[in-house]
ROSE-4610 file (N, C-alpha, C; in Angstrom, 1 decimal, always signed):
// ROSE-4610
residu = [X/X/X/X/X/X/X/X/X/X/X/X/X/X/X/X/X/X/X/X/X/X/X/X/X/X/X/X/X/X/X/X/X/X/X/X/X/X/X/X/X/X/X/X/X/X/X/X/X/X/X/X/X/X/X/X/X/X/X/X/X/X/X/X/X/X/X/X/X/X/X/X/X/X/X/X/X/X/X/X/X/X/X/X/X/X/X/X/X/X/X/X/X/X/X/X/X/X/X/X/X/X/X/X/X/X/X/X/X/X/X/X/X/X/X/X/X/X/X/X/X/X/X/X/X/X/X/X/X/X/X/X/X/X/X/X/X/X/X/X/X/X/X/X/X/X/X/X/X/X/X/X/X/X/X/X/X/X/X/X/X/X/X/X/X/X/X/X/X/X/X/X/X/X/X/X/X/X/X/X/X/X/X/X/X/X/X/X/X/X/X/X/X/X/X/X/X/X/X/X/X/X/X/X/X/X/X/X/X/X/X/X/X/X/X/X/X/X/X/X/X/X/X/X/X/X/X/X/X/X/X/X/X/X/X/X/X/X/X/X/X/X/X/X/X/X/X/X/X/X/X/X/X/X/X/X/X/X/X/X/X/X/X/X/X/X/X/X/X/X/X/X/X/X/X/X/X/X/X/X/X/X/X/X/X/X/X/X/X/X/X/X/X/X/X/X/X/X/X/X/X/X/X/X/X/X/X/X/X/X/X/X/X/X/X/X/X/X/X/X/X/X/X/X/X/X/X/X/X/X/X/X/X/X/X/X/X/X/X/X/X/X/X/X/X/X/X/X/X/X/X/X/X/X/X/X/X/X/X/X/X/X/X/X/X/X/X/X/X/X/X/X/X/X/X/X/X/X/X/X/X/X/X/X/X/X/X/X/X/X/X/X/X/X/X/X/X/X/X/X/X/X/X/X/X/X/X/X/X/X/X/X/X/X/X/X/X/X/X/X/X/X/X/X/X/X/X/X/X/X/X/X/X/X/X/X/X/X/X/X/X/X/X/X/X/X/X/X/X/X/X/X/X/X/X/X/X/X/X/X/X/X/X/X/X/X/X/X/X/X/X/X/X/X/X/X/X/X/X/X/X/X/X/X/X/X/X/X/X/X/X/X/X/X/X/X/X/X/X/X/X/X/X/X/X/X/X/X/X/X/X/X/X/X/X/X/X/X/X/X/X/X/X/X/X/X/X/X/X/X/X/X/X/X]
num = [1/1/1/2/2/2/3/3/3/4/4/4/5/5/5/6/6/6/7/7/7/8/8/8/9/9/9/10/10/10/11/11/11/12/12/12/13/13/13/14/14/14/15/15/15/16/16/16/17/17/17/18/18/18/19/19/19/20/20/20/21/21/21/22/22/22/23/23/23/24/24/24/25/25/25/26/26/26/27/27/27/28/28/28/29/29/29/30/30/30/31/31/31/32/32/32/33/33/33/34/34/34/35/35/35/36/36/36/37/37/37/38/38/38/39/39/39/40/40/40/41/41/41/42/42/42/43/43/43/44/44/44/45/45/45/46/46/46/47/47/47/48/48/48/49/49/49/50/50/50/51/51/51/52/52/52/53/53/53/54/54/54/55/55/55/56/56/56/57/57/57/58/58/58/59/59/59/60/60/60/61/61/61/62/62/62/63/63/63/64/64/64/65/65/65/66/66/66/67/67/67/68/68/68/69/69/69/70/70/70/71/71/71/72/72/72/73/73/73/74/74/74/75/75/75/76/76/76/77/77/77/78/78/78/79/79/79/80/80/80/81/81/81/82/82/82/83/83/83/84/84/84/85/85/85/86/86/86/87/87/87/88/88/88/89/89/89/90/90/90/91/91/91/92/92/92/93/93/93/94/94/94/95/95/95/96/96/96/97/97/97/98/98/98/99/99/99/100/100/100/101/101/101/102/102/102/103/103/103/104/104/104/105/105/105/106/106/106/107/107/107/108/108/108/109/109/109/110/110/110/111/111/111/112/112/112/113/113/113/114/114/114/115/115/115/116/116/116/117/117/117/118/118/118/119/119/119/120/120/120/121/121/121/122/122/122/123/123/123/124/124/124/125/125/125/126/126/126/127/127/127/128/128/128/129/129/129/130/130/130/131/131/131/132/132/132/133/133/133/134/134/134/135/135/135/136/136/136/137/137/137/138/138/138/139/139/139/140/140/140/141/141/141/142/142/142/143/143/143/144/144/144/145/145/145/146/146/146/147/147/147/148/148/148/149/149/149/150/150/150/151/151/151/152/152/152/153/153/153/154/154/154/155/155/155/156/156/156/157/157/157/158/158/158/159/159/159/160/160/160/161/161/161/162/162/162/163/163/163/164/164/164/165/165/165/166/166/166/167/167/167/168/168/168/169/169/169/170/170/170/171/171/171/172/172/172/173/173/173/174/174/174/175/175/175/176/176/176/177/177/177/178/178/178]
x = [-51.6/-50.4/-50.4/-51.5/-51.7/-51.2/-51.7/-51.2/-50.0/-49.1/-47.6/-46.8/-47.7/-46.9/-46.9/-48.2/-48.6/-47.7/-47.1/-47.1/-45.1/-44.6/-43.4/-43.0/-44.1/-43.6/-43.7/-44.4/-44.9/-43.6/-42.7/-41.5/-40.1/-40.2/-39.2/-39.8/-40.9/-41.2/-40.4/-40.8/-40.4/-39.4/-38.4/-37.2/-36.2/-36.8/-35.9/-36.4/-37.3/-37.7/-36.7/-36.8/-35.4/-34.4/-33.8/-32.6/-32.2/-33.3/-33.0/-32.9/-33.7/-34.0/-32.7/-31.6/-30.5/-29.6/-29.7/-28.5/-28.9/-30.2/-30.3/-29.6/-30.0/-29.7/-28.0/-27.9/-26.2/-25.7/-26.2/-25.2/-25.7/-26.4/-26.6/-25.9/-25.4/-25.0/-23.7/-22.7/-21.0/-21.3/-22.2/-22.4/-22.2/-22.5/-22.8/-20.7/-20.4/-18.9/-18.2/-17.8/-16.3/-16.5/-15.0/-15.0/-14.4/-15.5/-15.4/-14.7/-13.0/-12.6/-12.1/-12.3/-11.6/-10.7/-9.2/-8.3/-8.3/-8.1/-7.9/-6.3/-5.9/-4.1/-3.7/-3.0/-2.7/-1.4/-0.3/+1.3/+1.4/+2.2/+3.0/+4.4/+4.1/+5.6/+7.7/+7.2/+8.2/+8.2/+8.1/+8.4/+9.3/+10.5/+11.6/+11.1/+10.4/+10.0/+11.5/+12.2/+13.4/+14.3/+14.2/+15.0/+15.0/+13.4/+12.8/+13.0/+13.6/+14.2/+13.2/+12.9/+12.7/+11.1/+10.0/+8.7/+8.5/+7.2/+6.5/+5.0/+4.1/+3.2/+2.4/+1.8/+0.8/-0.3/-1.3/-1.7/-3.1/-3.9/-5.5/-6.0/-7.4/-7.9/-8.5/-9.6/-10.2/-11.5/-11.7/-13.4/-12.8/-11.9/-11.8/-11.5/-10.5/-10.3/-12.1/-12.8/-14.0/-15.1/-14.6/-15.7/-15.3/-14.1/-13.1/-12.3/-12.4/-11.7/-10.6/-10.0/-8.4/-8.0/-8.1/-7.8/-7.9/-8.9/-9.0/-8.0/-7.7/-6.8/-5.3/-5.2/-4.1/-3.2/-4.3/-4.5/-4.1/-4.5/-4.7/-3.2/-2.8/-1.7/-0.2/-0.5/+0.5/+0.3/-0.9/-1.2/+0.0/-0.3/+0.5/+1.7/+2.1/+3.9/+4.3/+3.5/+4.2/+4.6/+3.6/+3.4/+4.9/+4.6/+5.8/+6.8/+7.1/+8.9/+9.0/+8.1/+8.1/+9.0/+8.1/+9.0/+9.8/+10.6/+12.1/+12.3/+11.0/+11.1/+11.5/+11.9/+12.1/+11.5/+11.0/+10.5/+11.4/+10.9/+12.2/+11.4/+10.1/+9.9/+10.0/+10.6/+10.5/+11.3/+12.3/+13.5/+13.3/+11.8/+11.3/+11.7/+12.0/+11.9/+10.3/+9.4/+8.0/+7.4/+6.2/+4.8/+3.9/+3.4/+1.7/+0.9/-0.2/-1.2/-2.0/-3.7/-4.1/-5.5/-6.4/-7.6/-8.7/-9.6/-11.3/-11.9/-12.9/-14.2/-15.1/-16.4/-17.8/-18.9/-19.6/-20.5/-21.4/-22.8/-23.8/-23.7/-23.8/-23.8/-25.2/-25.1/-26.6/-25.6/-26.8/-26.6/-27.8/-27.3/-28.4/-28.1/-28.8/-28.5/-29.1/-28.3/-28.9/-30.3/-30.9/-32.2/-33.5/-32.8/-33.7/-34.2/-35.4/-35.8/-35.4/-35.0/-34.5/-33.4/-33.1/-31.6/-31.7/-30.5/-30.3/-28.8/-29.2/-28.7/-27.8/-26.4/-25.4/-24.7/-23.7/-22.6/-21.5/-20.6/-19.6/-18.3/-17.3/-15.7/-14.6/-13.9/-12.6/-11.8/-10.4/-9.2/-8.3/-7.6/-6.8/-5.6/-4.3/-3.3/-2.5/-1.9/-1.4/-0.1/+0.9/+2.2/+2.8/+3.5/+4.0/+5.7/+5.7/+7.6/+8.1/+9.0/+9.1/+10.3/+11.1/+11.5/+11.5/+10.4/+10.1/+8.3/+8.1/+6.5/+5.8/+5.6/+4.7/+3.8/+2.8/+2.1/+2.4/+2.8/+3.3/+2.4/+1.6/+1.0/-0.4/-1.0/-2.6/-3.4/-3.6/-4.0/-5.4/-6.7/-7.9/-8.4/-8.7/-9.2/-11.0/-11.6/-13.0/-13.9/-14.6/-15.6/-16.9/-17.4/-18.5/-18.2/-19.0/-18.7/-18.7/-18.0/-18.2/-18.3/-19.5/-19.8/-19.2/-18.9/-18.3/-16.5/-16.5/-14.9/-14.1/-14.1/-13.4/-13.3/-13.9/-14.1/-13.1/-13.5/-12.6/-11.1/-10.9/-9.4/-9.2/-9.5/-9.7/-8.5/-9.6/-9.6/-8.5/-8.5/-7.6/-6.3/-5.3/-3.9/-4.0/-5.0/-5.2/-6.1/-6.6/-6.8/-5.8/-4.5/-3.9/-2.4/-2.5/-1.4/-2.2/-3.1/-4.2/-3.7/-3.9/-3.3/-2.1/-1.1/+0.7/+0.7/+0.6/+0.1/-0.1/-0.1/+0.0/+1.0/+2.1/+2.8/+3.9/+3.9/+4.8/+6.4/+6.9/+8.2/+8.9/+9.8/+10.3/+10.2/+9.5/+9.7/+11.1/+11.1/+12.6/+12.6/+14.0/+14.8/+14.7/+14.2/+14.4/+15.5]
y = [+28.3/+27.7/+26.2/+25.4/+24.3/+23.9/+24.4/+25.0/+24.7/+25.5/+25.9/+24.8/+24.2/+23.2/+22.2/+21.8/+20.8/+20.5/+21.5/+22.1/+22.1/+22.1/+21.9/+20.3/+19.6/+18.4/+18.1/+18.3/+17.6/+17.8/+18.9/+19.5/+18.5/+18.5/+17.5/+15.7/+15.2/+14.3/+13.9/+14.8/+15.0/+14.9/+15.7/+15.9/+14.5/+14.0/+12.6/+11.7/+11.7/+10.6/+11.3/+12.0/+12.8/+12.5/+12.4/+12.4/+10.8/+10.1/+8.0/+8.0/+8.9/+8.1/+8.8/+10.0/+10.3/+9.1/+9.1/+8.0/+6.5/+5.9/+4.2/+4.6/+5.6/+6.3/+6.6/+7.1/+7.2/+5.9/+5.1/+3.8/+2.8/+3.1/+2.1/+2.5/+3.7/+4.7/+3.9/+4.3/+3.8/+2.5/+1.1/+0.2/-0.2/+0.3/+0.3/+0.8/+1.8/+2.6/+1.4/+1.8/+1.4/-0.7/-1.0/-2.5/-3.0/-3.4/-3.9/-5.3/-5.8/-6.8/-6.8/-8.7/-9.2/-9.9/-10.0/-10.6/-11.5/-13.3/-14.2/-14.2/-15.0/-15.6/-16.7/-17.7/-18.7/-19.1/-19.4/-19.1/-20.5/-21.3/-22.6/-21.6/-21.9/-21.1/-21.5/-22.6/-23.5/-23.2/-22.4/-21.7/-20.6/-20.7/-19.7/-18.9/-18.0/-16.9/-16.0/-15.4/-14.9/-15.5/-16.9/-17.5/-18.4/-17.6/-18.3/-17.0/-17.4/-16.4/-16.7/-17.9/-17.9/-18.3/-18.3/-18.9/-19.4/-20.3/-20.6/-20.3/-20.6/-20.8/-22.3/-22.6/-24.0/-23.8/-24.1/-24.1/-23.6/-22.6/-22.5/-23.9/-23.9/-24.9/-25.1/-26.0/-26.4/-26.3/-25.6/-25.2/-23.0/-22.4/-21.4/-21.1/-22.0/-22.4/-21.9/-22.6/-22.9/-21.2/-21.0/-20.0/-18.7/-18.3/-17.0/-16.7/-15.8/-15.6/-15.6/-16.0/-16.2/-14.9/-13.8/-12.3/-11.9/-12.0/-11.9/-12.8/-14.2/-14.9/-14.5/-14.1/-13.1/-12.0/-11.6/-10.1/-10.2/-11.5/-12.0/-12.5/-13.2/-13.8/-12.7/-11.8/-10.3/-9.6/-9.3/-8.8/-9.9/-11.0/-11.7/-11.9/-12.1/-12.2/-10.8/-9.4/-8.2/-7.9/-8.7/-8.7/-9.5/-10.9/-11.5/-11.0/-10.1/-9.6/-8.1/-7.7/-6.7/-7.0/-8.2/-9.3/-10.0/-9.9/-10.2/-11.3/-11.9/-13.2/-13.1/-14.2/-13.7/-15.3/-15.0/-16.2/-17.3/-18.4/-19.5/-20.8/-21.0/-21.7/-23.4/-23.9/-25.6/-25.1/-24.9/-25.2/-24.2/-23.4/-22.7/-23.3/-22.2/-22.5/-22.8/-22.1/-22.1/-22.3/-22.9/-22.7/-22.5/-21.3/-20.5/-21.2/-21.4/-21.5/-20.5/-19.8/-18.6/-19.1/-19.4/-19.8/-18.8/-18.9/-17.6/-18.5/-18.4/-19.0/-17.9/-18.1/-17.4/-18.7/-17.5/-18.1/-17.2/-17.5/-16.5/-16.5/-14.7/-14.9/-13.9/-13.6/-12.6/-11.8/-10.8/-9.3/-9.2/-9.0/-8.2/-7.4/-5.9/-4.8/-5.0/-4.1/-3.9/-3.0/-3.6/-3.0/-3.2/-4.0/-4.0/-5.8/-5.5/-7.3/-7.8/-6.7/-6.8/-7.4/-8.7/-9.5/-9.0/-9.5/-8.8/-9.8/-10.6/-12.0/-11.1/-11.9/-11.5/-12.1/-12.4/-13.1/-12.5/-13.6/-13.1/-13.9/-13.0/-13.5/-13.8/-15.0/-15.0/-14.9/-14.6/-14.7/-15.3/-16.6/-17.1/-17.4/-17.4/-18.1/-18.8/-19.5/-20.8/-20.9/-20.8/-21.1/-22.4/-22.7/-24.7/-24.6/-24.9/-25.0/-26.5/-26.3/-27.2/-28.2/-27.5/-28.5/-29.8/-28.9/-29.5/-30.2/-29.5/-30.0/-30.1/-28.9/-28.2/-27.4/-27.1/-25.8/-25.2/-23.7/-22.6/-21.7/-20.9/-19.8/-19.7/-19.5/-19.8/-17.9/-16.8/-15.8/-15.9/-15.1/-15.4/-13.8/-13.1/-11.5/-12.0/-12.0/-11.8/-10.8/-10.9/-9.0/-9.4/-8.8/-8.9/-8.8/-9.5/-9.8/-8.3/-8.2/-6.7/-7.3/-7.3/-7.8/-7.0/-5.6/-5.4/-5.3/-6.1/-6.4/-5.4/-4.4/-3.1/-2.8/-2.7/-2.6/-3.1/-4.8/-6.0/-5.8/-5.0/-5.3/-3.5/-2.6/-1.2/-1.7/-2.8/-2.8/-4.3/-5.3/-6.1/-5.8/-4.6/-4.3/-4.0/-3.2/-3.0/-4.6/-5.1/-6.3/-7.4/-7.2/-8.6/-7.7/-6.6/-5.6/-6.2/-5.9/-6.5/-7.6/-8.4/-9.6/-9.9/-9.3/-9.3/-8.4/-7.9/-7.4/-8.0/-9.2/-10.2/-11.4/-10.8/-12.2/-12.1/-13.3/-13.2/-12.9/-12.8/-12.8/-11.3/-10.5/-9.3/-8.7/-7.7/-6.8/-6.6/-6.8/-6.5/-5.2/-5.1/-3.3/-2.5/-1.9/-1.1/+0.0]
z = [+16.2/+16.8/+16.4/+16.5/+16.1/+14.6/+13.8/+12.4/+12.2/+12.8/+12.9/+13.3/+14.8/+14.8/+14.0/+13.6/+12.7/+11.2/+10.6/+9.9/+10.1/+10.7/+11.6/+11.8/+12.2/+12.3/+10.7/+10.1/+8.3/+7.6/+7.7/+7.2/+7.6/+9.4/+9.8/+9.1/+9.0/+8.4/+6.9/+6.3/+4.9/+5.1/+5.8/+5.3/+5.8/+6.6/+7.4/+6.1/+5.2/+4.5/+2.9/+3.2/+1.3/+1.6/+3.1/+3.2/+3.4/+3.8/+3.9/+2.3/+1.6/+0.0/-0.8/-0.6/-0.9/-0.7/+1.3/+1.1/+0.5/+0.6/-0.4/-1.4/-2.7/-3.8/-3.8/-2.6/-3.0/-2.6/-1.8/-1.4/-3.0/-3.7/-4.5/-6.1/-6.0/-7.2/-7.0/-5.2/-5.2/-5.6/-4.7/-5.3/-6.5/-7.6/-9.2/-9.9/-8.8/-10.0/-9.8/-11.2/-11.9/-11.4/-12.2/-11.9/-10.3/-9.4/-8.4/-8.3/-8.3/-8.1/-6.6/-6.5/-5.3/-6.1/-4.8/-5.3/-4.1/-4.6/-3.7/-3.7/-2.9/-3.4/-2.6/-2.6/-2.1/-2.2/-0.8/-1.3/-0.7/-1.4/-0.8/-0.5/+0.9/+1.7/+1.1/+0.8/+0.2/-1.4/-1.8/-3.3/-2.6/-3.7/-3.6/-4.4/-4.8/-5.6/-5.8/-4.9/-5.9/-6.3/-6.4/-7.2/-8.9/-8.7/-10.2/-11.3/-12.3/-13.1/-14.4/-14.9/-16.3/-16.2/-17.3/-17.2/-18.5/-18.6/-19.8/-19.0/-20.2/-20.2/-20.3/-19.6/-19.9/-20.9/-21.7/-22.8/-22.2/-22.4/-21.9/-22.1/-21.0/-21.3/-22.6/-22.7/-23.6/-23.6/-22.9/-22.6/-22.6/-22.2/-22.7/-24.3/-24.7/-25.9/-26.4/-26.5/-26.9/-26.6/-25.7/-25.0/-25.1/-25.2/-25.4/-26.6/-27.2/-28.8/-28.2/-29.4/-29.4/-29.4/-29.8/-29.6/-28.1/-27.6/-25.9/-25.0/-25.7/-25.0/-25.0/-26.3/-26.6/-25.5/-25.1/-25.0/-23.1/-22.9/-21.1/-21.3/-21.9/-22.1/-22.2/-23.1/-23.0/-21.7/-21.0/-20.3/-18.8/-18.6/-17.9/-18.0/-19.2/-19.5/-18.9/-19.6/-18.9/-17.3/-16.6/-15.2/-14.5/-15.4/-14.7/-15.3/-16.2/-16.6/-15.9/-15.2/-14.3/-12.9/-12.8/-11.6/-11.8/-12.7/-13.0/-13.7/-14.4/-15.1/-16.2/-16.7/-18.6/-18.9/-20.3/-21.1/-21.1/-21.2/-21.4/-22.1/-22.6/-23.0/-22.1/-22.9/-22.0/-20.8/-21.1/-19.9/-18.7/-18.3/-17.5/-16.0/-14.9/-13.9/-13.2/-13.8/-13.4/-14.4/-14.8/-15.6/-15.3/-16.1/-15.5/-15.9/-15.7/-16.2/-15.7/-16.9/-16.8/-17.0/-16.4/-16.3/-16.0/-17.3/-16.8/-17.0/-15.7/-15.2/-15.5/-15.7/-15.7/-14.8/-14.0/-13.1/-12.9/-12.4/-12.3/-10.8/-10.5/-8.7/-8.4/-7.7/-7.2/-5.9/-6.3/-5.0/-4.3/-2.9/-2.1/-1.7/-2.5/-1.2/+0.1/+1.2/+2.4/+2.1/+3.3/+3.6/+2.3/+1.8/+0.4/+0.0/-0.7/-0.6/-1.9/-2.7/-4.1/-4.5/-5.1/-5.6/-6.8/-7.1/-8.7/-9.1/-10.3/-10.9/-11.5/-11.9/-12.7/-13.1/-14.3/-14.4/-13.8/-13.5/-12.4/-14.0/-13.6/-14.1/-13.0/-13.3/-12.4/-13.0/-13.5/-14.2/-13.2/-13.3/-12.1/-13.2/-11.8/-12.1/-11.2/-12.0/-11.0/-11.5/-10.7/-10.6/-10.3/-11.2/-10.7/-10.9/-9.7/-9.6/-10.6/-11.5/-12.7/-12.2/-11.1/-10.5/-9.4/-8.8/-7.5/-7.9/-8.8/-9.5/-8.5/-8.0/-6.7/-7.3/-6.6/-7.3/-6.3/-6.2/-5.5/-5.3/-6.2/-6.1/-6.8/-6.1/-7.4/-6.4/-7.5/-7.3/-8.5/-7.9/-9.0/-8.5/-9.3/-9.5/-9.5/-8.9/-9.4/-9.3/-10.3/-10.5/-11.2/-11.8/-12.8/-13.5/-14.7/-15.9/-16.8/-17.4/-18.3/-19.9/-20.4/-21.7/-23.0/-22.6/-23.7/-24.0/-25.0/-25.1/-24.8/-26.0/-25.9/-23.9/-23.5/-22.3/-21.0/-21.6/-20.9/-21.1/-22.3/-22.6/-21.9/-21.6/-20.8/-19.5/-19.2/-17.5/-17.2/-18.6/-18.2/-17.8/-17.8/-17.6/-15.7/-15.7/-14.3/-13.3/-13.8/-13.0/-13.2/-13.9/-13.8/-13.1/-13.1/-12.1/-10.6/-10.4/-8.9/-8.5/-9.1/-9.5/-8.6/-9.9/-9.0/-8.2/-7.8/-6.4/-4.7/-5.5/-4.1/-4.8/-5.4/-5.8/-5.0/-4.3/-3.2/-3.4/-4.8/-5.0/-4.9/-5.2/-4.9/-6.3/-6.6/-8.0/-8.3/-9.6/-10.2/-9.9/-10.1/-9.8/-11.4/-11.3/-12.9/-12.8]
């Protein structure tokens, strides 16, 4: 009987210790899927958003200039124009009611899982944009996606259409009517 019981508790043991080491294992697997972005946003209430019809662009900086191929810059810049002509803008060069600017930051950040004494260093990405009323020469809207860095290009340009949709997603103006 001793045996049995003995033998009873060793099994309930075991099995409470397979089933903590499933879920760390699974909370650290979801942890890991796909590209995890936050979207910030910031609205100056005093932007008429449906009344801005036309945009330009402001020039990348000069430290992305430097740090980002011109193909990727490319690629962020189509990827944004399509967003704002979704929302009812059209190009207009100088005589813009608004000017974007399209700003990516890289920074190293760190994780801690729960329950774990383990950090784990990483490069972090922001893609931001800032809206400037060209009349009133206000800044109106500044929205920034941030995630981890995904080092392979092919990749970055995968996921760029869906992170700059994220994006407008919180642009305070009304989607055009299709």
């Amino acid at each position: 009987m001793d045996f049995e019981h003995s033998l009873t508790g060793l099994m309930k043991y075991t099995m409470k210790r397979i089933t903590l080491l499933i879920l760390i294992a699974g909370m650290g697997f979801l942890n890991g899927c796909g590209p995890a972005v936050r979207i910030y946003s910031d609205v100056d209430q005093s932007g008429d958003f449906n009344d801005y019809r036309t945009y330009n662009f402001l020039e990348f900086t000069e430290g992305n200039k430097k740090t980002i191929s011109g193909m990727e810059l490319e690629r962020i810049r189509v990827a944004f124009a399509g967003e704002l002509e979704k929302n009812g803008l059209v190009y207009a060069g100088e005589d813009a009611d608004v000017s974007v600017q399209i700003t990516v930051f890289h920074r190293e950040s760190m994780d801690r899982y729960y329950y774990s004494p383990y950090r784990r260093n990483f490069m972090e990405r922001a893609i931001s944009v800032d809206m400037y009323d060209n009349h009133t020469r206000k800044h109106v809207w500044h929205c920034a996606a941030v995630g981890e860095l995904v080092y392979d290009p092919g990749k970055r340009a995968e996921q760029l259409p869906e992170v700059v949709t994220s994006i407008f997603d919180k642009y305070p103006g009304k989607k055009a009517e299709v």
